[in-house]
mmCIF file of the N, C-alpha and C atoms, coordinates in Angstrom:
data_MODEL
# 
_entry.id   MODEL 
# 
loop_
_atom_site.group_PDB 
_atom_site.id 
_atom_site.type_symbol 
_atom_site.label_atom_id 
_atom_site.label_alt_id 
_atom_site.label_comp_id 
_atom_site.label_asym_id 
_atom_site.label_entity_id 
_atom_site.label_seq_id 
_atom_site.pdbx_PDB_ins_code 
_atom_site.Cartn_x 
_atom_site.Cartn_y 
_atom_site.Cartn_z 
_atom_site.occupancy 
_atom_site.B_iso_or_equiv 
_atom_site.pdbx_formal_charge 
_atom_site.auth_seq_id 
_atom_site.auth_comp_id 
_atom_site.auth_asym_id 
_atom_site.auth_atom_id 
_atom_site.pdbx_PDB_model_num 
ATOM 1   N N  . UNK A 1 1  ? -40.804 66.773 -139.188 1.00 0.00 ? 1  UNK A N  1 
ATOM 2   C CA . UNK A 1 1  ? -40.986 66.238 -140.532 1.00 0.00 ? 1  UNK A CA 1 
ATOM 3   C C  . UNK A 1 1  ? -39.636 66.179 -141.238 1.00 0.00 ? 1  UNK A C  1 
ATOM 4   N N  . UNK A 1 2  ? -39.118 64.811 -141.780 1.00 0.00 ? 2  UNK A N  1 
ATOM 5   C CA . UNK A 1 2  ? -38.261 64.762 -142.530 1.00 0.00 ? 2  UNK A CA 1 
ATOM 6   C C  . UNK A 1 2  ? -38.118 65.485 -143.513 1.00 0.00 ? 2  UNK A C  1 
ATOM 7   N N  . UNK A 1 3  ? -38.666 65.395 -144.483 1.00 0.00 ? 3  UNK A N  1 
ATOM 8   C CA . UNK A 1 3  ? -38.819 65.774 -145.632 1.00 0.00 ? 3  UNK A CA 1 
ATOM 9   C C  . UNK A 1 3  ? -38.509 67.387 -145.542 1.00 0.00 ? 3  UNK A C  1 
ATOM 10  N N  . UNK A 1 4  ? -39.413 68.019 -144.765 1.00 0.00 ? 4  UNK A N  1 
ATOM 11  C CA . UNK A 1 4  ? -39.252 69.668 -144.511 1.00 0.00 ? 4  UNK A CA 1 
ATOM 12  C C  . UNK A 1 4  ? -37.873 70.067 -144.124 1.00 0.00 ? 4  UNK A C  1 
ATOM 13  N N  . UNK A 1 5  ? -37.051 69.374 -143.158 1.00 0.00 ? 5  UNK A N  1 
ATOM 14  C CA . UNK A 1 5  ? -35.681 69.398 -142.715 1.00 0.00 ? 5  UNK A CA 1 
ATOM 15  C C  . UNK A 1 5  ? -34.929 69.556 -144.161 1.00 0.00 ? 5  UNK A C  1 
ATOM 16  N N  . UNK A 1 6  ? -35.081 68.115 -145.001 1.00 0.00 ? 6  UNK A N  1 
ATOM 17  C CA . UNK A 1 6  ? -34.328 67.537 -146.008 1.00 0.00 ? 6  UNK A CA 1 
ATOM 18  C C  . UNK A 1 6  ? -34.419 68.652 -147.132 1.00 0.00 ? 6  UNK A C  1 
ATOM 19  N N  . UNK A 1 7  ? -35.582 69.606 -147.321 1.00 0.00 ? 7  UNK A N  1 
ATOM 20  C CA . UNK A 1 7  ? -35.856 70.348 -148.086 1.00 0.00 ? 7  UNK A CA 1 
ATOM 21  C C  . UNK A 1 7  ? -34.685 71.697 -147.553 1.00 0.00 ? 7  UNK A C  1 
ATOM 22  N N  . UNK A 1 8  ? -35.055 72.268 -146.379 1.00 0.00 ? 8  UNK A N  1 
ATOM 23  C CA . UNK A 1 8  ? -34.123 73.292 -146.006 1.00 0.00 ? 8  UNK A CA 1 
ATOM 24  C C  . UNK A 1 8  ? -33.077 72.965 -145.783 1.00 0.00 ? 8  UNK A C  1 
ATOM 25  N N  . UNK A 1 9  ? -32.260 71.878 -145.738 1.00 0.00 ? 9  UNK A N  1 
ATOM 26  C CA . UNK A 1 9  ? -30.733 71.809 -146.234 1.00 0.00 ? 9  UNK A CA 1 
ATOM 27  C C  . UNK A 1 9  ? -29.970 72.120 -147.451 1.00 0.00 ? 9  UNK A C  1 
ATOM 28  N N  . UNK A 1 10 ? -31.440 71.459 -148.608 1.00 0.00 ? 10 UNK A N  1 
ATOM 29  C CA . UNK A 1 10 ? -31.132 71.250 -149.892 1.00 0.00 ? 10 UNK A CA 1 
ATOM 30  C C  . UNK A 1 10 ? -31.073 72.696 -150.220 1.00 0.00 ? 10 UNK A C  1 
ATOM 31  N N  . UNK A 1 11 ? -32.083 73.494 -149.934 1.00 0.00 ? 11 UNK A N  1 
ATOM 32  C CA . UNK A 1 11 ? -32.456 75.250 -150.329 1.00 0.00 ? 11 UNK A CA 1 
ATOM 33  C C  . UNK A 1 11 ? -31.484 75.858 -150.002 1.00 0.00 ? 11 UNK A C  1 
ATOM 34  N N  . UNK A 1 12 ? -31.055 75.594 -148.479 1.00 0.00 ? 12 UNK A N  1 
ATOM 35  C CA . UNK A 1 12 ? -29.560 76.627 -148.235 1.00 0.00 ? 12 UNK A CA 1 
ATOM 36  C C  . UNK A 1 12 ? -27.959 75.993 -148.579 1.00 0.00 ? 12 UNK A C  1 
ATOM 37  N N  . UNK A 1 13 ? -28.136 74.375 -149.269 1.00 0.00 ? 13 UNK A N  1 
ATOM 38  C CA . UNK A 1 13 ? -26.492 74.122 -150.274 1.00 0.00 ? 13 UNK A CA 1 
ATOM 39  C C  . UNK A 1 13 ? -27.199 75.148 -151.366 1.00 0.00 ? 13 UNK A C  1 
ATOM 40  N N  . UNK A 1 14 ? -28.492 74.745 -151.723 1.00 0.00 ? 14 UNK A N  1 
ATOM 41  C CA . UNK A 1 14 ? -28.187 75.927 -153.179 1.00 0.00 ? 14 UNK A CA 1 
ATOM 42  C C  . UNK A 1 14 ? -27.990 77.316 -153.404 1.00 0.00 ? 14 UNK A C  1 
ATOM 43  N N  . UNK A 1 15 ? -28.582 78.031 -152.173 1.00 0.00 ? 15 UNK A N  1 
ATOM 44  C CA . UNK A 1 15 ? -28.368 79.308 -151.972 1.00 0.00 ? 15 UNK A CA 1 
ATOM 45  C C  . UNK A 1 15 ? -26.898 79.744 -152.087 1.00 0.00 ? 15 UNK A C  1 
ATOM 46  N N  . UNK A 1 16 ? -26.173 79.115 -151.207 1.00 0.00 ? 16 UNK A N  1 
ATOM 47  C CA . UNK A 1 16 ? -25.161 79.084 -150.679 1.00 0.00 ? 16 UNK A CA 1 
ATOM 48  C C  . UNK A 1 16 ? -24.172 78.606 -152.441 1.00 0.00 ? 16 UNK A C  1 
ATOM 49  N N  . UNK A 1 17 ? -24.671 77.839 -152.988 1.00 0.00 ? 17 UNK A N  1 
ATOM 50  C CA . UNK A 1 17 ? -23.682 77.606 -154.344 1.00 0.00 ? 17 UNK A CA 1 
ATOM 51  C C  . UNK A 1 17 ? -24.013 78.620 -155.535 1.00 0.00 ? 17 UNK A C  1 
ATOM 52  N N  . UNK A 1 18 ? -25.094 79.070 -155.306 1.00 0.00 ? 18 UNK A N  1 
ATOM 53  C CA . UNK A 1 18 ? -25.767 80.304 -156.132 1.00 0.00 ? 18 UNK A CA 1 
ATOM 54  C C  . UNK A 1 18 ? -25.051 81.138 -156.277 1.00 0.00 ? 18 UNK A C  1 
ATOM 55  N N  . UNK A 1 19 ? -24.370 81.781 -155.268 1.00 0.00 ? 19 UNK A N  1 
ATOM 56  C CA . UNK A 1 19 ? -24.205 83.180 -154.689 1.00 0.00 ? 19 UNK A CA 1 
ATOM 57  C C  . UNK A 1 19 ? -22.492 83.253 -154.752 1.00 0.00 ? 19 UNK A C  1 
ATOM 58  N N  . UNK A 1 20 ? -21.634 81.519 -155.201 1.00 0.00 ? 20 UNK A N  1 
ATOM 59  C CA . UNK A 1 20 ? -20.346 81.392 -155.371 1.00 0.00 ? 20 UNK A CA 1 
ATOM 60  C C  . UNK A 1 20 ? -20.252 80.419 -156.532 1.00 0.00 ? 20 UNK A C  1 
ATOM 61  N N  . UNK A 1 21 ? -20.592 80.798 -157.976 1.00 0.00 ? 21 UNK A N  1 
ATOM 62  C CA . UNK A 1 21 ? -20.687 79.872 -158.740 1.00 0.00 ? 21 UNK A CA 1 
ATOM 63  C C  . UNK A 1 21 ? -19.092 79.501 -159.445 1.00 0.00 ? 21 UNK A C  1 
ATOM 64  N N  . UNK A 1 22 ? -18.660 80.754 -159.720 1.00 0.00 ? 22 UNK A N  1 
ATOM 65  C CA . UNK A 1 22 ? -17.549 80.393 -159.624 1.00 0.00 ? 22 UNK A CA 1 
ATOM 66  C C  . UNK A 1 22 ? -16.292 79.626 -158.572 1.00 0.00 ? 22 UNK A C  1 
ATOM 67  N N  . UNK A 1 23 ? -16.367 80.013 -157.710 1.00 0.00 ? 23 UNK A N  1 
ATOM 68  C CA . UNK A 1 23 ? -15.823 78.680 -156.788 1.00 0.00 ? 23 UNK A CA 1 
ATOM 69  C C  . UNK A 1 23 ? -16.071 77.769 -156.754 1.00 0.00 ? 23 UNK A C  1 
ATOM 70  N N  . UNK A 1 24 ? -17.355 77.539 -156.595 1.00 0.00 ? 24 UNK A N  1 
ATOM 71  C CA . UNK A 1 24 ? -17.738 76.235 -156.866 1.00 0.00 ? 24 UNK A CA 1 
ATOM 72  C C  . UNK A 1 24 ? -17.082 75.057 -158.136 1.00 0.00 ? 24 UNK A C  1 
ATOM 73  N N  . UNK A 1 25 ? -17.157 76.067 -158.800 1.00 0.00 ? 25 UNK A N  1 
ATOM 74  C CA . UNK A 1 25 ? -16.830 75.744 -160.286 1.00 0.00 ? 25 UNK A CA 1 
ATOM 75  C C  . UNK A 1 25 ? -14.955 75.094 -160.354 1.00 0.00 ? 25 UNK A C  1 
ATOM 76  N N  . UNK A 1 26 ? -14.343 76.208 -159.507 1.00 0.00 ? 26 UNK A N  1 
ATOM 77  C CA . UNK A 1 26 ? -12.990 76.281 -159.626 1.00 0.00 ? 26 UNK A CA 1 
ATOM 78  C C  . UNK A 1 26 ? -12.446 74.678 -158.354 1.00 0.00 ? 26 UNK A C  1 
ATOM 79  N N  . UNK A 1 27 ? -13.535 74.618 -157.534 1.00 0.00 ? 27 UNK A N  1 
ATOM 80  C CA . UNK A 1 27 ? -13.117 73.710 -156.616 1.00 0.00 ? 27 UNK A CA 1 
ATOM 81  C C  . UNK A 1 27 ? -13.936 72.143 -156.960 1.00 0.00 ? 27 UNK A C  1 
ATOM 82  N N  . UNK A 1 28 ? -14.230 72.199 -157.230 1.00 0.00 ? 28 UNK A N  1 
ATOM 83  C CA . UNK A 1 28 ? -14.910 71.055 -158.726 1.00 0.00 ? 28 UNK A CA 1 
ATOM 84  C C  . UNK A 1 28 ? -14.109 70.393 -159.823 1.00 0.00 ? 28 UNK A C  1 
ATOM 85  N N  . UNK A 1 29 ? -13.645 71.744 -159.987 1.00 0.00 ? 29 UNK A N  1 
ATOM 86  C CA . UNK A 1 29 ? -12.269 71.459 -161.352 1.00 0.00 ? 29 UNK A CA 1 
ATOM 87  C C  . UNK A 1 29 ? -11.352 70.908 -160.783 1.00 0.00 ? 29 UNK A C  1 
ATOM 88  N N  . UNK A 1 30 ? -10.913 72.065 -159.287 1.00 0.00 ? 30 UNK A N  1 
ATOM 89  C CA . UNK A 1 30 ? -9.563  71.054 -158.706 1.00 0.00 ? 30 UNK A CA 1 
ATOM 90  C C  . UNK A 1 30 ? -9.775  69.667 -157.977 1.00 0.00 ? 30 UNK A C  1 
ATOM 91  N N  . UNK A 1 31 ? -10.984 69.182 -157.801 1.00 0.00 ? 31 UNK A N  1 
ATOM 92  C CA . UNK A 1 31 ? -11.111 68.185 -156.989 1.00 0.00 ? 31 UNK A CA 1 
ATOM 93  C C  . UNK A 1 31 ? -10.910 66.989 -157.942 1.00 0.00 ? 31 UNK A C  1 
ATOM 94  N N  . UNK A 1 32 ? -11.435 67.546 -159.446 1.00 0.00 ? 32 UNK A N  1 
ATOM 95  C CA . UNK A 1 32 ? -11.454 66.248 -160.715 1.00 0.00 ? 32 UNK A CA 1 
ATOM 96  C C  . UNK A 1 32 ? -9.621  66.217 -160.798 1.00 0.00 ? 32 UNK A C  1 
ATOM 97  N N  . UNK A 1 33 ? -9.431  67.289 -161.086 1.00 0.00 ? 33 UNK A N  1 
ATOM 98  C CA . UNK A 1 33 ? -7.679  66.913 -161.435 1.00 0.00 ? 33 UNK A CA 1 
ATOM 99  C C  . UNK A 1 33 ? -6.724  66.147 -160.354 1.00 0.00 ? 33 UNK A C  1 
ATOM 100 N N  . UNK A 1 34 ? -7.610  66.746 -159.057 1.00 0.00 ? 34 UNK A N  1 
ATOM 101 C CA . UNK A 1 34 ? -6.590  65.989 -157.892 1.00 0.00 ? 34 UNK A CA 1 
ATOM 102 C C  . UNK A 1 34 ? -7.269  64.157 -157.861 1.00 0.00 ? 34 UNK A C  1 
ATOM 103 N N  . UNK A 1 35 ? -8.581  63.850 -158.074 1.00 0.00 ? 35 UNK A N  1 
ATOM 104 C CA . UNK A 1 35 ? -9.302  62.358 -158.265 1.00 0.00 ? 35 UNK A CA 1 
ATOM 105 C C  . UNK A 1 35 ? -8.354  61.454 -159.430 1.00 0.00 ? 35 UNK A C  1 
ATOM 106 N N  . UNK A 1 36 ? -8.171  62.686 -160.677 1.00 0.00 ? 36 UNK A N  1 
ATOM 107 C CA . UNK A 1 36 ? -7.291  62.212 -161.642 1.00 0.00 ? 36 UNK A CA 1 
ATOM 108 C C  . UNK A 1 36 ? -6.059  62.169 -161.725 1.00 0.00 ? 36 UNK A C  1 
ATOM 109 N N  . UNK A 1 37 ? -5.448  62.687 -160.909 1.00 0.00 ? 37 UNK A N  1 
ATOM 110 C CA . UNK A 1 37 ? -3.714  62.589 -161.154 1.00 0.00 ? 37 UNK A CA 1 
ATOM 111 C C  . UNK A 1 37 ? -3.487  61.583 -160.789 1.00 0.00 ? 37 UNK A C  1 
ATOM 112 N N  . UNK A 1 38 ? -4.080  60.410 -160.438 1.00 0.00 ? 38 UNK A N  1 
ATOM 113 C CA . UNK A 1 38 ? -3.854  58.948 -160.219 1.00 0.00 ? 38 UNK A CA 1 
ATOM 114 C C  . UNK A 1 38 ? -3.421  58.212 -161.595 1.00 0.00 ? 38 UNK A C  1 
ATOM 115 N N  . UNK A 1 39 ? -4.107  58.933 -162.754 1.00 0.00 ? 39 UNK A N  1 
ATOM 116 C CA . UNK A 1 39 ? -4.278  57.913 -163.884 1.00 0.00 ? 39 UNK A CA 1 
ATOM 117 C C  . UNK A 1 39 ? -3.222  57.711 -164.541 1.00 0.00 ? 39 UNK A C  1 
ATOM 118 N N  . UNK A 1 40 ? -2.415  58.424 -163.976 1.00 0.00 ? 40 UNK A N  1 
ATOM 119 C CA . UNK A 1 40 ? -0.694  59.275 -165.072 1.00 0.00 ? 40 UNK A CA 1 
ATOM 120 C C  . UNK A 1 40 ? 0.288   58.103 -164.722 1.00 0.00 ? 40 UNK A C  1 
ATOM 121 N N  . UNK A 1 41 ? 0.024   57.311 -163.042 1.00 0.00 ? 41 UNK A N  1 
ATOM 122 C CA . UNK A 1 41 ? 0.614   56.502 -162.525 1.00 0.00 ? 41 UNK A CA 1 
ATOM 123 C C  . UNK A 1 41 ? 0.160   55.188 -162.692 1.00 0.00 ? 41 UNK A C  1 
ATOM 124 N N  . UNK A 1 42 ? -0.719  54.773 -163.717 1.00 0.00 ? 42 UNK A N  1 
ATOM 125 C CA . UNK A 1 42 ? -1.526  53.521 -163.561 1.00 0.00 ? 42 UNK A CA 1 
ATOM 126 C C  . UNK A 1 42 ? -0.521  52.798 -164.809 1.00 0.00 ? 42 UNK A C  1 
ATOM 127 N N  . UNK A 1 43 ? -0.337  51.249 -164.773 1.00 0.00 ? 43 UNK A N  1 
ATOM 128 C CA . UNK A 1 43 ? 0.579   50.590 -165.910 1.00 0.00 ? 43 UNK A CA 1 
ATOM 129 C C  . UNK A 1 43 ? -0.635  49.664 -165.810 1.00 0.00 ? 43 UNK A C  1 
ATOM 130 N N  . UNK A 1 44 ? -0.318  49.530 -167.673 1.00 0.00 ? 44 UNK A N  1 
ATOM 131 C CA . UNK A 1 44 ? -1.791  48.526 -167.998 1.00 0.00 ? 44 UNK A CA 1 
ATOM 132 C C  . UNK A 1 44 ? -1.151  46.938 -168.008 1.00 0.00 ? 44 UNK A C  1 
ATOM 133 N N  . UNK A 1 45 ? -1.833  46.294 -167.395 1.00 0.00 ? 45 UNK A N  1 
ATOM 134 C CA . UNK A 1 45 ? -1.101  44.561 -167.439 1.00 0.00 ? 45 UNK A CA 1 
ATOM 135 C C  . UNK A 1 45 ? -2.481  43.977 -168.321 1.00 0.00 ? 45 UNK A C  1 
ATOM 136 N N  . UNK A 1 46 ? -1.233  43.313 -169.481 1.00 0.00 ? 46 UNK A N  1 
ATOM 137 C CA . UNK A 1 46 ? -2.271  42.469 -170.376 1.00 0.00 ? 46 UNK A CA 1 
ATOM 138 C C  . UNK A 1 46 ? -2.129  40.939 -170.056 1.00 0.00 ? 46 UNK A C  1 
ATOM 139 N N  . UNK A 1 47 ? -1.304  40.705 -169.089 1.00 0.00 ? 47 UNK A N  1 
ATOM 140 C CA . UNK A 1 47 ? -0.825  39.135 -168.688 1.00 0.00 ? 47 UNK A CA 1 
ATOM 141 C C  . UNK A 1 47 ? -1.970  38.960 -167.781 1.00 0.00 ? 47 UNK A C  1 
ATOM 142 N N  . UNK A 1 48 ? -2.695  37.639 -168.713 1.00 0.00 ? 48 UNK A N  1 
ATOM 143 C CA . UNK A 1 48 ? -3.840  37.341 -167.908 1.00 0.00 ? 48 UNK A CA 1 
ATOM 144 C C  . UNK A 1 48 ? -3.161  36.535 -166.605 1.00 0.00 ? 48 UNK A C  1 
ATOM 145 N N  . UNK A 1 49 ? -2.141  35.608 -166.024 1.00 0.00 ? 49 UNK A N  1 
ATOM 146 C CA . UNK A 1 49 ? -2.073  35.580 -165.276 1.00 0.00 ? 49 UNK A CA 1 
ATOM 147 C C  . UNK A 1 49 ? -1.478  36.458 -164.220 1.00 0.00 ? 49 UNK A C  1 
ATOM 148 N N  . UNK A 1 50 ? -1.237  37.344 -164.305 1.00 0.00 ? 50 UNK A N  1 
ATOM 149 C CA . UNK A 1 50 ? -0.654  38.568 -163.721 1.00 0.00 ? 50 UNK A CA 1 
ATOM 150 C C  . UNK A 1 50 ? -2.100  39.174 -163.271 1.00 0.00 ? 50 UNK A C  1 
ATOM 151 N N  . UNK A 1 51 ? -2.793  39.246 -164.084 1.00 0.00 ? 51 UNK A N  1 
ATOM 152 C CA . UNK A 1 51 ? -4.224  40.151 -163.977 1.00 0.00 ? 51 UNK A CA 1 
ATOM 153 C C  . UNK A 1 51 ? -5.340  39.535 -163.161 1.00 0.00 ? 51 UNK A C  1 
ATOM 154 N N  . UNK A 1 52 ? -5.353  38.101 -163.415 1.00 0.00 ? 52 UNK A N  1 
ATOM 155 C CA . UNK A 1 52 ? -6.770  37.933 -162.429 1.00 0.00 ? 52 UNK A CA 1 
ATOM 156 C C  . UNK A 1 52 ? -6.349  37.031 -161.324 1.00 0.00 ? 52 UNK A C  1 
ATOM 157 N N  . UNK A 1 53 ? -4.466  36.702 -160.983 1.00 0.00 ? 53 UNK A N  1 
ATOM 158 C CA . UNK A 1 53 ? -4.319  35.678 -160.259 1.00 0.00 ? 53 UNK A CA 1 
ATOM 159 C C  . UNK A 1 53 ? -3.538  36.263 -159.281 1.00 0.00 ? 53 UNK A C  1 
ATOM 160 N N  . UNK A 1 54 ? -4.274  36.741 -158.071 1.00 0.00 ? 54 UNK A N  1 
ATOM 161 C CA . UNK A 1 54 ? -3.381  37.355 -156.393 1.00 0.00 ? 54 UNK A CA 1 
ATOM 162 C C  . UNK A 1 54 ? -1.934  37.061 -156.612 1.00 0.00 ? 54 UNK A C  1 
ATOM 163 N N  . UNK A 1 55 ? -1.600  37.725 -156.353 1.00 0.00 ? 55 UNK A N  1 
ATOM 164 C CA . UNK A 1 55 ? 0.382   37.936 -155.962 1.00 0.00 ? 55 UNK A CA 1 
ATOM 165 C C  . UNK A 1 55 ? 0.659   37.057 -155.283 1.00 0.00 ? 55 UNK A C  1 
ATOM 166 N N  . UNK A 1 56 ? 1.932   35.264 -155.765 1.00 0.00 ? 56 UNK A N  1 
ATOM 167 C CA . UNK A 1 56 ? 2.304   34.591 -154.668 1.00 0.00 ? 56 UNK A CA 1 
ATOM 168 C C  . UNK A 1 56 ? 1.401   33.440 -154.501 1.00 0.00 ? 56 UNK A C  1 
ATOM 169 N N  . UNK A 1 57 ? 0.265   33.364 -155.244 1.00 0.00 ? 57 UNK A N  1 
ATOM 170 C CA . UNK A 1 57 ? -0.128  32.316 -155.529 1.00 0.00 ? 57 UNK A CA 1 
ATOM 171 C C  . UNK A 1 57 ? 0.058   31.205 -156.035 1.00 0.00 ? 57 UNK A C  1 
ATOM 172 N N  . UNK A 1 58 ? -0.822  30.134 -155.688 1.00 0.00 ? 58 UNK A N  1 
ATOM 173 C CA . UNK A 1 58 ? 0.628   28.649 -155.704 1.00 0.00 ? 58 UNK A CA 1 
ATOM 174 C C  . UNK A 1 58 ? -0.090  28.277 -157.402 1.00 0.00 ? 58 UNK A C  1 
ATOM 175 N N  . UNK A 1 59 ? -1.174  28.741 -158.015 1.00 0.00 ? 59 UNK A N  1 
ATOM 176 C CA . UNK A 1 59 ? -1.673  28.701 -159.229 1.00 0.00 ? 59 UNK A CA 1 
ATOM 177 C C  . UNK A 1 59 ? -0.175  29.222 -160.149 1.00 0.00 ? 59 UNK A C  1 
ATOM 178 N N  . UNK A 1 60 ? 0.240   30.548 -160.009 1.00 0.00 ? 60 UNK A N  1 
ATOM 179 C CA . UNK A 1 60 ? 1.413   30.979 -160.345 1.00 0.00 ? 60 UNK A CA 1 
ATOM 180 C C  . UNK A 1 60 ? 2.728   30.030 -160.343 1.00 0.00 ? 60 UNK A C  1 
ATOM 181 N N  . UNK A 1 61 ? 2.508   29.094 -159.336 1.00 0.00 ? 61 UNK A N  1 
ATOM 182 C CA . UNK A 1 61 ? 4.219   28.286 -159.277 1.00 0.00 ? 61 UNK A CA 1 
ATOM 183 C C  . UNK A 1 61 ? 3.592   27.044 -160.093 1.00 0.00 ? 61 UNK A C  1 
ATOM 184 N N  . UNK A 1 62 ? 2.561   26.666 -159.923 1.00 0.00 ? 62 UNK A N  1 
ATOM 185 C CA . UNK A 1 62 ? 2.543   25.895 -161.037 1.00 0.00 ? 62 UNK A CA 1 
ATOM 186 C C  . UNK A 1 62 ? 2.297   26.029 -162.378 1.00 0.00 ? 62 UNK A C  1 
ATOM 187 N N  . UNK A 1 63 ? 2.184   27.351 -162.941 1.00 0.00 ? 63 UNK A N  1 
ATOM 188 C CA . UNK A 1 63 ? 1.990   27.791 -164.390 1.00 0.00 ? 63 UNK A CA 1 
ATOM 189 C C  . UNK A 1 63 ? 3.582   27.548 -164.514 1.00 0.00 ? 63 UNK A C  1 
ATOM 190 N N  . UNK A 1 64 ? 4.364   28.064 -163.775 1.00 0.00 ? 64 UNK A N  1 
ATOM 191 C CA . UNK A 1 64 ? 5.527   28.072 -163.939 1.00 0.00 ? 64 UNK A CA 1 
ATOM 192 C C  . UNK A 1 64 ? 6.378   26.857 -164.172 1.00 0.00 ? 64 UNK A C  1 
ATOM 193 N N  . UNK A 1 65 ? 5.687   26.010 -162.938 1.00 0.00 ? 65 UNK A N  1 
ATOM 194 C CA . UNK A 1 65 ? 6.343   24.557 -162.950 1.00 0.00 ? 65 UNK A CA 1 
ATOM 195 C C  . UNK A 1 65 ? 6.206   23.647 -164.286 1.00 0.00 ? 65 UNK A C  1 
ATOM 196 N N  . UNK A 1 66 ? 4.724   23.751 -165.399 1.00 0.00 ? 66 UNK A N  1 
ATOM 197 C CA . UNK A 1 66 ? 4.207   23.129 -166.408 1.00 0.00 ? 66 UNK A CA 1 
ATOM 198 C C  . UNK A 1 66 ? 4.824   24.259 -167.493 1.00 0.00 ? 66 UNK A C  1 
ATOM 199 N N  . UNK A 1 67 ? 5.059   25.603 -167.496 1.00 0.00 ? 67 UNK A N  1 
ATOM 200 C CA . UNK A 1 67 ? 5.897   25.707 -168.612 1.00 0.00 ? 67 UNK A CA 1 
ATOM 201 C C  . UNK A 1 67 ? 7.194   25.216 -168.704 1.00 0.00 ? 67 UNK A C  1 
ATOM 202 N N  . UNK A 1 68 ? 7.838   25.109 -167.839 1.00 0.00 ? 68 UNK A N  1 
ATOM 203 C CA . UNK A 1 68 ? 9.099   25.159 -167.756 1.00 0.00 ? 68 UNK A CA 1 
ATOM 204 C C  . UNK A 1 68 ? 9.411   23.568 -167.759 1.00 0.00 ? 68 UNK A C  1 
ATOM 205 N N  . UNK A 1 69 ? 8.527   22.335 -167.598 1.00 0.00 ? 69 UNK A N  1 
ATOM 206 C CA . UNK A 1 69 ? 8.386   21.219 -167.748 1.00 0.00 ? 69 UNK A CA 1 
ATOM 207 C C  . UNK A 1 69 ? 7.971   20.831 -169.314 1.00 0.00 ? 69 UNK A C  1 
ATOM 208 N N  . UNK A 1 70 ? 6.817   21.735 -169.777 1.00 0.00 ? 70 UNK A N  1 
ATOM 209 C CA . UNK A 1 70 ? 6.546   21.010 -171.028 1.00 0.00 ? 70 UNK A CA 1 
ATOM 210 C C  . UNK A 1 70 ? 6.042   22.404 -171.962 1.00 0.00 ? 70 UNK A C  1 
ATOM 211 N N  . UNK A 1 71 ? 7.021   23.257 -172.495 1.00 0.00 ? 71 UNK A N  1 
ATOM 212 C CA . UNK A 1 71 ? 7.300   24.540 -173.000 1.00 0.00 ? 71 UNK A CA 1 
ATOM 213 C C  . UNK A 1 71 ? 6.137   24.299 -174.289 1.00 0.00 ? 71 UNK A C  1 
ATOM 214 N N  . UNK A 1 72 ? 5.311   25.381 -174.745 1.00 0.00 ? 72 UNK A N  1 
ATOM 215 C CA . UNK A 1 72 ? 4.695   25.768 -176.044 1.00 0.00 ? 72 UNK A CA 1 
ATOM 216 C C  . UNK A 1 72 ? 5.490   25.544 -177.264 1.00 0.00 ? 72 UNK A C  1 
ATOM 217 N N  . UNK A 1 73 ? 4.948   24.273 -177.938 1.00 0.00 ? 73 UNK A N  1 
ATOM 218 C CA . UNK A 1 73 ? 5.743   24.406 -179.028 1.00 0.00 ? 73 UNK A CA 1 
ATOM 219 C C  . UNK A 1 73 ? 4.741   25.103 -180.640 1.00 0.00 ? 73 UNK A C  1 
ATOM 220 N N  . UNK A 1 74 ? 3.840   25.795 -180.012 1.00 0.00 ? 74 UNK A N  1 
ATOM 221 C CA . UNK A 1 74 ? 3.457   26.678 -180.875 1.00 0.00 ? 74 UNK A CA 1 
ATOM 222 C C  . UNK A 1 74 ? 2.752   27.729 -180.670 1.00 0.00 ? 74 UNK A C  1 
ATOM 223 N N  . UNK A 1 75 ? 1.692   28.444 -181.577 1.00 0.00 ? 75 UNK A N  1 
ATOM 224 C CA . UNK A 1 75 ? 0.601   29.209 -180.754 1.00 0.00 ? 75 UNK A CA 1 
ATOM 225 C C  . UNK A 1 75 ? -0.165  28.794 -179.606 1.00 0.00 ? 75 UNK A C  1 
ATOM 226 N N  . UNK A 1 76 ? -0.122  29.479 -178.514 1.00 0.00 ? 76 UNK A N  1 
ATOM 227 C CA . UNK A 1 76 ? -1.311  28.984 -177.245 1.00 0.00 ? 76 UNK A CA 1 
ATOM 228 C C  . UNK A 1 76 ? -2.653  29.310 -177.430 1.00 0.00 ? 76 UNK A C  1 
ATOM 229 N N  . UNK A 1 77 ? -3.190  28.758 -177.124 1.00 0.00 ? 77 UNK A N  1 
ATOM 230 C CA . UNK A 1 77 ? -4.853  28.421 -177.182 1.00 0.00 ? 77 UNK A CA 1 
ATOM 231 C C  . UNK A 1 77 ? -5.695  29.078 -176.115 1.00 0.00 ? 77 UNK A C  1 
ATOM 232 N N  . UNK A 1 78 ? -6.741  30.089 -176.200 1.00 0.00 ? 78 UNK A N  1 
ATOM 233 C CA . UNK A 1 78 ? -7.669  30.071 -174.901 1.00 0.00 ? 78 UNK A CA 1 
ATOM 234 C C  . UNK A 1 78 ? -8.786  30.195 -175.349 1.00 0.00 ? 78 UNK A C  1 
ATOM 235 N N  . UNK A 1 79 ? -9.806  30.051 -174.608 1.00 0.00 ? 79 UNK A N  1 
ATOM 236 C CA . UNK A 1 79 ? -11.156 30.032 -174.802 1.00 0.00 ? 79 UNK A CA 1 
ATOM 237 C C  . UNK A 1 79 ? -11.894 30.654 -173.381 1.00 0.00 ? 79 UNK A C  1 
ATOM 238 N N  . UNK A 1 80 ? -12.708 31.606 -173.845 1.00 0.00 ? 80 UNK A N  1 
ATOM 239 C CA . UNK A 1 80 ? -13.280 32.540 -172.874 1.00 0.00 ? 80 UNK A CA 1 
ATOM 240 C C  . UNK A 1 80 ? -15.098 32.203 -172.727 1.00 0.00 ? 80 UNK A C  1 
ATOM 241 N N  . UNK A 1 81 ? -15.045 31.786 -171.762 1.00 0.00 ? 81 UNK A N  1 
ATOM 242 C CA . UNK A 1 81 ? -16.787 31.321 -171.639 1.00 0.00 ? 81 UNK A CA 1 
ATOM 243 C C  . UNK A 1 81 ? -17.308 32.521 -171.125 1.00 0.00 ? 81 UNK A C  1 
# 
């Protein structure tokens, strides 16, 4: 029976975390800080083409090619559907 198996695994993780709550606790804590020390290294990009357009893309050489052909001569415009 599944279920009966699935039950006595579940009974002896809890026994077993019962009886070390503090470790548990302490290796929990270190597992969040080590998941999180990623975030310290993250840089936020607000350049929408930077942000949703793959690295080296030929979309990119031509944003480039039409600014640099016919430059903003004022505020730019977008519209988000």
């Amino acid at each position: 029976d599944h279920h009966g198996k699935l039950e006595r695994i579940l009974y002896k993780i809890g026994v077993f975390l019962a009886q070390r709550p503090w470790q548990f606790i302490f290796f929990s804590i270190l597992l969040i800080v080590g998941c999180a020390s990623g975030v310290a290294s993250f840089e936020n990009e607000i350049r929408q083409d930077k942000l949703w357009v793959p690295t080296g893309a030929v979309s990119l050489d031509q944003s480039d090619y039409v600014d640099g052909t016919w430059p903003a001569s004022g505020a730019r415009a977008m519209t988000v559907w």
